[in-house]
Biotite code that builds the C-alpha atoms (Angstrom):
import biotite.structure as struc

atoms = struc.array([
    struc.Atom([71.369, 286.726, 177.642], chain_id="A", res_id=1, res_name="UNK", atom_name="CA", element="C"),
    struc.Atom([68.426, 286.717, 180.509], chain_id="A", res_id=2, res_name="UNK", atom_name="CA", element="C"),
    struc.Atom([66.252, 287.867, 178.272], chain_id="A", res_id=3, res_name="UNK", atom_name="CA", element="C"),
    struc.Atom([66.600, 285.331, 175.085], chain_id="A", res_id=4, res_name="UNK", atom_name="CA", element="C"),
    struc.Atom([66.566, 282.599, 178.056], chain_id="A", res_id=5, res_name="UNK", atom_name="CA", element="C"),
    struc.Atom([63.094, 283.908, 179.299], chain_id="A", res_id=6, res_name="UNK", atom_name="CA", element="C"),
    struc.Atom([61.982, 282.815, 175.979], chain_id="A", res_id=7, res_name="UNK", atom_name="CA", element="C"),
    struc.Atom([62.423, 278.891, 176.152], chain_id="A", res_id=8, res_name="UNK", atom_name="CA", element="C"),
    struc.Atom([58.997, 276.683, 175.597], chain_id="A", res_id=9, res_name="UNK", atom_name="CA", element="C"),
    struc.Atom([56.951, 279.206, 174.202], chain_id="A", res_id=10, res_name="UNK", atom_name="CA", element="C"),
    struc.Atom([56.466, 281.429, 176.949], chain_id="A", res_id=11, res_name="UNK", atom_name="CA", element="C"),
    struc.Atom([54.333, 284.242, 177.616], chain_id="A", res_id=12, res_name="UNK", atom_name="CA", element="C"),
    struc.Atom([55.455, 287.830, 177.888], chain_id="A", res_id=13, res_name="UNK", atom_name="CA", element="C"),
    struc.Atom([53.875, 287.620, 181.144], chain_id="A", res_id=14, res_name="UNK", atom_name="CA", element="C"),
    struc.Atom([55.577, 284.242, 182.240], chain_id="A", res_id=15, res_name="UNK", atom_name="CA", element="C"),
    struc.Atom([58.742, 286.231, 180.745], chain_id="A", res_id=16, res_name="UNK", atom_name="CA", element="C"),
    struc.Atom([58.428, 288.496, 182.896], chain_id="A", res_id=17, res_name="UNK", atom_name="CA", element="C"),
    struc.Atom([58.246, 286.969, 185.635], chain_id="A", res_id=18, res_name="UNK", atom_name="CA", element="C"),
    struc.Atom([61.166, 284.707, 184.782], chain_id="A", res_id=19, res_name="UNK", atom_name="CA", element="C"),
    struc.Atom([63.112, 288.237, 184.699], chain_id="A", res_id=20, res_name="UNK", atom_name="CA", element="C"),
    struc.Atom([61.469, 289.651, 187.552], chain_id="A", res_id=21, res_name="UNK", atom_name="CA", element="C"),
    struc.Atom([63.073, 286.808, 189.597], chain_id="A", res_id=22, res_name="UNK", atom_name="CA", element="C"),
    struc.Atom([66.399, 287.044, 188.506], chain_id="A", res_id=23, res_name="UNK", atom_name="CA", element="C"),
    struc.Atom([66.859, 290.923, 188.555], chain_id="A", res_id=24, res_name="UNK", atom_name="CA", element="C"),
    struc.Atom([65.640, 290.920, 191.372], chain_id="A", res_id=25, res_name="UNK", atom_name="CA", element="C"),
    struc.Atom([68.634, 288.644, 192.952], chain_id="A", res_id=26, res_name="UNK", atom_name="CA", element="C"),
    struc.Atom([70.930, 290.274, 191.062], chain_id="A", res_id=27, res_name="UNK", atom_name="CA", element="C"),
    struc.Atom([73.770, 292.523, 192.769], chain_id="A", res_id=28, res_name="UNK", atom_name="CA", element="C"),
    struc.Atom([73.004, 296.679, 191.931], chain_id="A", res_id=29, res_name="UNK", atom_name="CA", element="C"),
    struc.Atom([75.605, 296.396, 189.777], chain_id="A", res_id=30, res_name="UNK", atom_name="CA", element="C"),
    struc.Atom([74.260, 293.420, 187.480], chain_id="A", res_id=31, res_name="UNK", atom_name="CA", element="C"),
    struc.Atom([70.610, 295.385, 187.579], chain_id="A", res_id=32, res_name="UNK", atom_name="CA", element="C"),
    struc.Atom([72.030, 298.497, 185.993], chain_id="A", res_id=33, res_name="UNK", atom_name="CA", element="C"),
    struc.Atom([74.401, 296.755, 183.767], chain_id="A", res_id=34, res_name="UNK", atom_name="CA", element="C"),
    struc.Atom([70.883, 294.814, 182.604], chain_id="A", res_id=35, res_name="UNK", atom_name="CA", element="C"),
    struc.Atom([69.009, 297.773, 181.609], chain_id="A", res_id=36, res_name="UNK", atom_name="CA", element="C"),
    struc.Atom([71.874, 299.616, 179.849], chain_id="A", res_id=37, res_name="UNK", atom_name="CA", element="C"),
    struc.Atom([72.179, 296.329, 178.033], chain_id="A", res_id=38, res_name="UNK", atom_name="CA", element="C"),
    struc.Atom([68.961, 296.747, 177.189], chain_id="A", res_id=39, res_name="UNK", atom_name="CA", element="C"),
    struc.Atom([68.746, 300.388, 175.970], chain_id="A", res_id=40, res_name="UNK", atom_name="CA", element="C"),
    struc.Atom([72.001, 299.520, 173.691], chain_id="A", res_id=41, res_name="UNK", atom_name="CA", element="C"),
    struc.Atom([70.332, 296.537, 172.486], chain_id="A", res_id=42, res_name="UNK", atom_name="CA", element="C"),
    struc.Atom([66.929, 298.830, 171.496], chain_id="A", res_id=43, res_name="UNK", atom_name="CA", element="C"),
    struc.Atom([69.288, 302.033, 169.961], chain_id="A", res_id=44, res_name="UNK", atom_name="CA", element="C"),
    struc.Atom([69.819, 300.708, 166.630], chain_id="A", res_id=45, res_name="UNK", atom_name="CA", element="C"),
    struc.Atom([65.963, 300.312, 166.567], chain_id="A", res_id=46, res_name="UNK", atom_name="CA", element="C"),
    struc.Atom([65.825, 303.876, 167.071], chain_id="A", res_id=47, res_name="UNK", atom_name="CA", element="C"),
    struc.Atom([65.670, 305.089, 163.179], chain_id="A", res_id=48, res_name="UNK", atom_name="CA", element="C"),
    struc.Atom([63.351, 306.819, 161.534], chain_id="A", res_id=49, res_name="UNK", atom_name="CA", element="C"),
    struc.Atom([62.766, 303.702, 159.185], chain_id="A", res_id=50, res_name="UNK", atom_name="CA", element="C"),
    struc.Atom([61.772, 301.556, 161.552], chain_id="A", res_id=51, res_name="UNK", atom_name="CA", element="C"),
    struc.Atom([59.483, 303.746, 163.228], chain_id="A", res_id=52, res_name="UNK", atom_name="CA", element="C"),
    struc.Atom([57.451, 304.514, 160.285], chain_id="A", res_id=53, res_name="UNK", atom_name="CA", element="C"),
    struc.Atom([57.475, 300.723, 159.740], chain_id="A", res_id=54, res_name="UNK", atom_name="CA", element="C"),
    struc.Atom([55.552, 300.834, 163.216], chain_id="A", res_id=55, res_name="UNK", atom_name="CA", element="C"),
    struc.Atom([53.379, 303.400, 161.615], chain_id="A", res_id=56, res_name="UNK", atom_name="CA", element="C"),
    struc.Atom([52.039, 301.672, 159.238], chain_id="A", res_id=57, res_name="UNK", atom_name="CA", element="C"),
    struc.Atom([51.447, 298.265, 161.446], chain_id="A", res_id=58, res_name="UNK", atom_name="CA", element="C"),
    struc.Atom([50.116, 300.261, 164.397], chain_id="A", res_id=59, res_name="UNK", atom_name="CA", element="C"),
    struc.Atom([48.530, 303.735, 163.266], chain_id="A", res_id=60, res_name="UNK", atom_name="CA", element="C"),
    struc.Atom([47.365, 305.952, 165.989], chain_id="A", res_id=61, res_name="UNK", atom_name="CA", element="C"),
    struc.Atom([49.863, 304.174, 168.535], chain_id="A", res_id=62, res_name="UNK", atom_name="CA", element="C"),
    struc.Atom([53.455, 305.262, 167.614], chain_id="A", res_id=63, res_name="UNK", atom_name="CA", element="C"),
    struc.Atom([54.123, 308.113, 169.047], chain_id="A", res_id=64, res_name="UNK", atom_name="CA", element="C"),
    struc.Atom([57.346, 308.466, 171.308], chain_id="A", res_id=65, res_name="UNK", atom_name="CA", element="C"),
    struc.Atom([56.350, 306.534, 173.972], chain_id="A", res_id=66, res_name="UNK", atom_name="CA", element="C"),
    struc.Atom([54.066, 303.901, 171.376], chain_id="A", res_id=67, res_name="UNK", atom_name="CA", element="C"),
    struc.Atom([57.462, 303.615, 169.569], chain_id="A", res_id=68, res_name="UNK", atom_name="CA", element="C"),
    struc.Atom([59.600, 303.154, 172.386], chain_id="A", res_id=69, res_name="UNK", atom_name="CA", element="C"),
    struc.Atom([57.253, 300.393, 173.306], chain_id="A", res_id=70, res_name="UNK", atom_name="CA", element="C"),
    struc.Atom([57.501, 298.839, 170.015], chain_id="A", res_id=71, res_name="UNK", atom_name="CA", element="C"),
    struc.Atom([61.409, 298.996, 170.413], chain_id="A", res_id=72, res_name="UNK", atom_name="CA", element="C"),
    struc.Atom([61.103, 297.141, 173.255], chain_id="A", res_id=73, res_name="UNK", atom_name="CA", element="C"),
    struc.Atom([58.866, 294.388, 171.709], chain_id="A", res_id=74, res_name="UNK", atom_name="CA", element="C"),
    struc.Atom([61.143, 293.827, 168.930], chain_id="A", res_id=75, res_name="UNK", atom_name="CA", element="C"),
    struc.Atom([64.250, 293.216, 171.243], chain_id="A", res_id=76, res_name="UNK", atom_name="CA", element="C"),
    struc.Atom([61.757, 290.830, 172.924], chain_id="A", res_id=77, res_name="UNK", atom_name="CA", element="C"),
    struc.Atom([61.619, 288.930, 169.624], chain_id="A", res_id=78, res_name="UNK", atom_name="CA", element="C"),
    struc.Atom([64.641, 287.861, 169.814], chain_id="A", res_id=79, res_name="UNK", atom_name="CA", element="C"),
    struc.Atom([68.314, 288.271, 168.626], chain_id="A", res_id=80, res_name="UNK", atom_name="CA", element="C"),
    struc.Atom([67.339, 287.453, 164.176], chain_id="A", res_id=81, res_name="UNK", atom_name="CA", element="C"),
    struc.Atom([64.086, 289.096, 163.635], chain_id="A", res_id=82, res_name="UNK", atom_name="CA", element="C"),
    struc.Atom([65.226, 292.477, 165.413], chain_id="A", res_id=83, res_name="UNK", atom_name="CA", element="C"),
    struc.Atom([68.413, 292.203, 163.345], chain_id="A", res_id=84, res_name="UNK", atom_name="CA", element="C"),
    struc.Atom([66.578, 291.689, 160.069], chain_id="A", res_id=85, res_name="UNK", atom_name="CA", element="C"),
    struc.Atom([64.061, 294.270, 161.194], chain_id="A", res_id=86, res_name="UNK", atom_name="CA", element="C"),
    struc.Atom([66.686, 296.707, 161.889], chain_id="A", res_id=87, res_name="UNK", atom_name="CA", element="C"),
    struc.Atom([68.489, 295.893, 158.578], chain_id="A", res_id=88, res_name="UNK", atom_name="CA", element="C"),
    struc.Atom([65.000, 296.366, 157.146], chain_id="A", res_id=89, res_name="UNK", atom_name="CA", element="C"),
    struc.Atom([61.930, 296.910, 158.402], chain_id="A", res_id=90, res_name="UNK", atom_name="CA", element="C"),
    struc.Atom([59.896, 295.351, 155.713], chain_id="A", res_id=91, res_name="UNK", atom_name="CA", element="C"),
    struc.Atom([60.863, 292.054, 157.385], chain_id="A", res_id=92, res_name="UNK", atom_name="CA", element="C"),
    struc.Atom([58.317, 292.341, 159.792], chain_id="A", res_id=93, res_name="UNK", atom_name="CA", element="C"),
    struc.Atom([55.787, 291.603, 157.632], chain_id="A", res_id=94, res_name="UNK", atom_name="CA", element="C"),
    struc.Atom([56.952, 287.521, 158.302], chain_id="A", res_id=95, res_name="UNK", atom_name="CA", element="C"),
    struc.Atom([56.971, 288.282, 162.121], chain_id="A", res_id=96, res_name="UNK", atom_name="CA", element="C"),
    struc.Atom([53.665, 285.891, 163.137], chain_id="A", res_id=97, res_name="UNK", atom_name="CA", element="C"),
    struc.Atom([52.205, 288.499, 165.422], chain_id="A", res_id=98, res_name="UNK", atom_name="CA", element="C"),
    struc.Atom([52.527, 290.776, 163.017], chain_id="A", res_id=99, res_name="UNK", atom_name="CA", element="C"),
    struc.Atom([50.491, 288.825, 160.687], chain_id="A", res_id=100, res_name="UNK", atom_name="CA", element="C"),
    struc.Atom([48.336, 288.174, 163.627], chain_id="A", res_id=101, res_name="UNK", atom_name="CA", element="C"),
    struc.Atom([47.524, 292.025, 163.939], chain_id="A", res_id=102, res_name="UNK", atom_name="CA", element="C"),
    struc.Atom([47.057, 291.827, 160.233], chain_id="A", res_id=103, res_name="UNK", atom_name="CA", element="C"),
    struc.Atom([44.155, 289.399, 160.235], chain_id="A", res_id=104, res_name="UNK", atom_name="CA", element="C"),
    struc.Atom([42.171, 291.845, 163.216], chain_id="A", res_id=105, res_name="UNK", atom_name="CA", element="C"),
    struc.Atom([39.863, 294.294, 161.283], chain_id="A", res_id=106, res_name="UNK", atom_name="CA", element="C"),
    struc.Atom([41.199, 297.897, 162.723], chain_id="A", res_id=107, res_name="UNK", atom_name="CA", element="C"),
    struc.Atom([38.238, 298.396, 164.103], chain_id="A", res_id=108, res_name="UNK", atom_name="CA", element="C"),
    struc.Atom([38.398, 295.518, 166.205], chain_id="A", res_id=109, res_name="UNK", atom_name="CA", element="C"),
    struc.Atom([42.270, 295.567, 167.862], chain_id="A", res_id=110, res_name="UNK", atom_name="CA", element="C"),
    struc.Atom([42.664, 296.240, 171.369], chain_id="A", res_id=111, res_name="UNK", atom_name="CA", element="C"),
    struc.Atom([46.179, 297.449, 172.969], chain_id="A", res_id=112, res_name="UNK", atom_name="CA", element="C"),
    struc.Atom([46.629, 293.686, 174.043], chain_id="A", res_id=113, res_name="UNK", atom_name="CA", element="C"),
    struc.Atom([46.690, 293.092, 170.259], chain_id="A", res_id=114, res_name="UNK", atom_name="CA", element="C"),
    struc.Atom([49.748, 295.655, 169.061], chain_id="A", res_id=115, res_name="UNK", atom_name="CA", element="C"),
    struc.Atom([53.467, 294.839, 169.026], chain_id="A", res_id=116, res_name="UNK", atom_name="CA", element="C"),
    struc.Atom([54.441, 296.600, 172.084], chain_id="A", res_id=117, res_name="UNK", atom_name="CA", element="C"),
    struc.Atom([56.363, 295.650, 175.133], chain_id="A", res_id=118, res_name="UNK", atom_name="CA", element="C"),
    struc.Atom([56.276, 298.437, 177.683], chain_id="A", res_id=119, res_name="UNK", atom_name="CA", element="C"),
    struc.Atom([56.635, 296.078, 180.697], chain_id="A", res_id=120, res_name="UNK", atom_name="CA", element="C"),
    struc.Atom([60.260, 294.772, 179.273], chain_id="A", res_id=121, res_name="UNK", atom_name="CA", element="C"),
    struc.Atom([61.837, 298.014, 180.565], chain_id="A", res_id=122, res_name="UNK", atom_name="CA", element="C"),
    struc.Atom([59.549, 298.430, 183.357], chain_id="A", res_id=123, res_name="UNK", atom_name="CA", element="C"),
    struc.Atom([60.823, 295.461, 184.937], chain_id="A", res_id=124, res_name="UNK", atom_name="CA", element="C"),
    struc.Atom([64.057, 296.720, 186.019], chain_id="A", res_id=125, res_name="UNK", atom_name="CA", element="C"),
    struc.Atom([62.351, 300.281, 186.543], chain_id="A", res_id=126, res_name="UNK", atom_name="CA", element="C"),
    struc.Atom([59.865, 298.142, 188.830], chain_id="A", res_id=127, res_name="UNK", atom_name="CA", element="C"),
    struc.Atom([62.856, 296.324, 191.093], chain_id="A", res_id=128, res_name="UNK", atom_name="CA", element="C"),
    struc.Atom([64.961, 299.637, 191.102], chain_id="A", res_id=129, res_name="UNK", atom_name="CA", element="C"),
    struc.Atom([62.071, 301.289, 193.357], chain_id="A", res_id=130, res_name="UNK", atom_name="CA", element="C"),
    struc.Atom([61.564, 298.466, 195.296], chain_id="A", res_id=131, res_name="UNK", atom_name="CA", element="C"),
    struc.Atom([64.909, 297.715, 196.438], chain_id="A", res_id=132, res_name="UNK", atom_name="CA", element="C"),
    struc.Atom([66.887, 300.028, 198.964], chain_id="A", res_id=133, res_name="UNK", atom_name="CA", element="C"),
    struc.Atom([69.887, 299.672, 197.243], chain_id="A", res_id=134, res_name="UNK", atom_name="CA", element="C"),
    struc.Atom([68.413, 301.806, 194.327], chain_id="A", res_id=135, res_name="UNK", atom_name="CA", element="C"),
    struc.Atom([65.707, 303.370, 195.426], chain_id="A", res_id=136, res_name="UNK", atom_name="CA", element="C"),
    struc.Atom([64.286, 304.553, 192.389], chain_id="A", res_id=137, res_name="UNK", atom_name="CA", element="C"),
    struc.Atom([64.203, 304.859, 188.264], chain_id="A", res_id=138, res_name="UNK", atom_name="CA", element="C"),
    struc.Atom([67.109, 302.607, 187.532], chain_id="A", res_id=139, res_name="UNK", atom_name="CA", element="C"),
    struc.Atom([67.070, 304.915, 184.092], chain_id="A", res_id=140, res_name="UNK", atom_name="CA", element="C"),
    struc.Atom([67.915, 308.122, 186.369], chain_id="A", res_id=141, res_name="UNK", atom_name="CA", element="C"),
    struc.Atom([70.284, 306.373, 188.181], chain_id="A", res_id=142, res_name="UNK", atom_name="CA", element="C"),
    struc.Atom([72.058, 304.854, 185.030], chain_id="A", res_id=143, res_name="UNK", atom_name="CA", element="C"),
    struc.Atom([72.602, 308.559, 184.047], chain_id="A", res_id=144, res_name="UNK", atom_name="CA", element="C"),
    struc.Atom([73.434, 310.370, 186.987], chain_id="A", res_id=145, res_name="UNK", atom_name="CA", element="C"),
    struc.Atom([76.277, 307.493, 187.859], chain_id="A", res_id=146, res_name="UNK", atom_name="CA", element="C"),
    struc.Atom([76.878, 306.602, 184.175], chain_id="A", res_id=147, res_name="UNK", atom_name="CA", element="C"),
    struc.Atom([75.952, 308.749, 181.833], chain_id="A", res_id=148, res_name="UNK", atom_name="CA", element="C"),
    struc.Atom([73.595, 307.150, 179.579], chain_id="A", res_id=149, res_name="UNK", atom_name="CA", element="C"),
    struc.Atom([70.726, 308.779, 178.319], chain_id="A", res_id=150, res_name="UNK", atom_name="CA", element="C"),
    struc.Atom([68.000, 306.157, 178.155], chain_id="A", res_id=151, res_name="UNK", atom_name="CA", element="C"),
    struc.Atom([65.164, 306.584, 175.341], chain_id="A", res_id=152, res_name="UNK", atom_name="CA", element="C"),
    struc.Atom([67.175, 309.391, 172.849], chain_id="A", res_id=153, res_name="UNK", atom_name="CA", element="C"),
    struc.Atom([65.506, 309.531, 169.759], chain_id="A", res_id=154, res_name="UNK", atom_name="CA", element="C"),
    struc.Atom([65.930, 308.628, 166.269], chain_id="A", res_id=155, res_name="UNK", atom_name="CA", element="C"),
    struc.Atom([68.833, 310.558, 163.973], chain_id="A", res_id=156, res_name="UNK", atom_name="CA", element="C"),
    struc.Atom([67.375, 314.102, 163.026], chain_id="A", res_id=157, res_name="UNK", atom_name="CA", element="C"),
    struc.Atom([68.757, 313.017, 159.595], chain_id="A", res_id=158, res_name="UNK", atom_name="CA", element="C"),
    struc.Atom([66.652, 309.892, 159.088], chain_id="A", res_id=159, res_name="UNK", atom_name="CA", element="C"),
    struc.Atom([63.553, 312.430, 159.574], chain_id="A", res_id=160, res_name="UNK", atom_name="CA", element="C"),
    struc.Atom([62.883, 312.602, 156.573], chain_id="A", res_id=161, res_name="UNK", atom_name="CA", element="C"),
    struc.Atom([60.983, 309.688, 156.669], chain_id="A", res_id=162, res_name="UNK", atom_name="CA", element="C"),
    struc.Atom([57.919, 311.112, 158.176], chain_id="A", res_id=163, res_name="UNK", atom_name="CA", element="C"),
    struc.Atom([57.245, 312.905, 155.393], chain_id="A", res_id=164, res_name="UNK", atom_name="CA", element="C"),
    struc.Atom([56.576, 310.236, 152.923], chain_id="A", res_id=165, res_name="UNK", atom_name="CA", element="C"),
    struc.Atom([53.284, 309.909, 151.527], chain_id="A", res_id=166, res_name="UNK", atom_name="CA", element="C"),
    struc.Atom([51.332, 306.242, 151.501], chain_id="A", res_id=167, res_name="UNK", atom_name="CA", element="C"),
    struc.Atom([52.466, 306.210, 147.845], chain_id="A", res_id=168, res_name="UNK", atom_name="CA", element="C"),
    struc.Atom([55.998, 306.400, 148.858], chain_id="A", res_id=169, res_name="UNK", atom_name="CA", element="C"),
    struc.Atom([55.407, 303.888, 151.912], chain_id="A", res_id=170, res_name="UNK", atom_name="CA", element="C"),
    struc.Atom([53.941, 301.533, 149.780], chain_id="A", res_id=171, res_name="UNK", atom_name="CA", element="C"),
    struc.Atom([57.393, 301.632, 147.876], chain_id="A", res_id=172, res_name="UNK", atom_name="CA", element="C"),
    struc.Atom([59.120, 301.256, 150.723], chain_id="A", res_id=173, res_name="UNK", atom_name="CA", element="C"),
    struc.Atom([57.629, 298.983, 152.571], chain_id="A", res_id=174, res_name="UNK", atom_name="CA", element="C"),
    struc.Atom([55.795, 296.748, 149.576], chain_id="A", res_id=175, res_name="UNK", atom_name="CA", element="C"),
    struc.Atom([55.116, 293.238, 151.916], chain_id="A", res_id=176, res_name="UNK", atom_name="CA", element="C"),
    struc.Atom([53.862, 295.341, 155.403], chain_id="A", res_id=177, res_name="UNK", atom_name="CA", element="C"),
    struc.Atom([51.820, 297.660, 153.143], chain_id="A", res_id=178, res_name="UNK", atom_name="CA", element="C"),
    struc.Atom([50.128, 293.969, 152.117], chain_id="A", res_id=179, res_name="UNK", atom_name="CA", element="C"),
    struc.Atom([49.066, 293.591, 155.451], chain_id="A", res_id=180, res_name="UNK", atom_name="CA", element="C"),
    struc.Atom([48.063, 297.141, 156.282], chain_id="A", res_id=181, res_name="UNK", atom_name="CA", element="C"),
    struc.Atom([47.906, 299.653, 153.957], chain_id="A", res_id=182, res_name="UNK", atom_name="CA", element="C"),
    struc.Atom([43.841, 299.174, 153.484], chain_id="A", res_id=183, res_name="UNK", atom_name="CA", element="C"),
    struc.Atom([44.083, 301.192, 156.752], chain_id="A", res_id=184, res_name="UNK", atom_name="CA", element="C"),
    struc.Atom([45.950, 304.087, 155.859], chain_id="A", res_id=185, res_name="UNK", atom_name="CA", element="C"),
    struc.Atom([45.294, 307.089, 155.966], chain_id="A", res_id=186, res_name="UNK", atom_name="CA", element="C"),
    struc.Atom([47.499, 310.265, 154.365], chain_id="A", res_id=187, res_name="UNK", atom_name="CA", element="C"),
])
């Protein structure tokens, strides 16, 4: 996949996306579209209720819908095994390095450029899709109103449950990220 390619050597999410700048922006209409509903069915099973309390806990304050969404897109970004484990269970990210890099900033201290979130990923294609004529705008509106697919749904109503867990229950839940975090939480 372009993306797991734009991650040889160590690269930078900038240099990444500029990588996939590049290419999308070569690509036929068709390619570009088929891209970024590749990418919103590669984030949906990050969409749970689980996961985003997960991003809760590692990032309080900054995962609301669109914070979340933006955490989706970072863990896609990671890379095929840690978004699978994460998915299968969130407690995984604990072992994530950034994650543990985020851990080691005193709260107080973290700037935006510091939290697990990738909103440029999606705004990529979202970028090209104005730019070219062929598209002419939000390459999400135009994936619905020619395909049918909602981009950025939400999580399950069932899974909602979740929210209403108290720190005691997260720190059940979630034993190795409240480790790293839970000193910051706040009921």
């Amino acid at each position: 996949m372009i993306l797991e390619a734009s991650a040889h050597d160590g690269a930078t999410p900038d240099r990444r996306l500029e990588i996939l700048r590049q290419r999308l922006s070569r690509a036929p209409r068709r390619h570009l579209l088929d891209w970024a509903q590749l990418l919103d069915a590669t984030r949906k099973p990050a969409d749970t209720a689980r996961l985003w309390r997960a991003a809760d806990i590692i990032m309080p304050g900054h995962s609301g819908t669109d914070g979340f969404h933006d955490f989706q897109m970072w863990l896609v970004g990671l890379g095929r095994a840690a978004y699978e484990a994460a998915v299968a269970d969130p407690d995984t990210l604990a072992a994530v390095p950034a994650v543990r890099r985020l851990a080691a900033i005193p709260y107080a201290d973290r700037t935006d450029a510091d939290l697990p979130m990738w909103q440029e990923l999606e705004g990529v294609a979202v970028e090209i899709g104005f730019d070219r004529p062929d598209l002419d705008g939000d390459v999400r509106d135009i994936l619905f109103e020619e395909r049918a697919v909602l981009v950025r749904s939400g999580p399950n109503p069932d899974d909602l449950a979740w929210f209403r867990l108290k720190s005691t229950d997260l720190s059940r839940y979630y034993p190795r990220l409240w480790a790293l975090f839970g000193s910051q939480w706040r009921d």
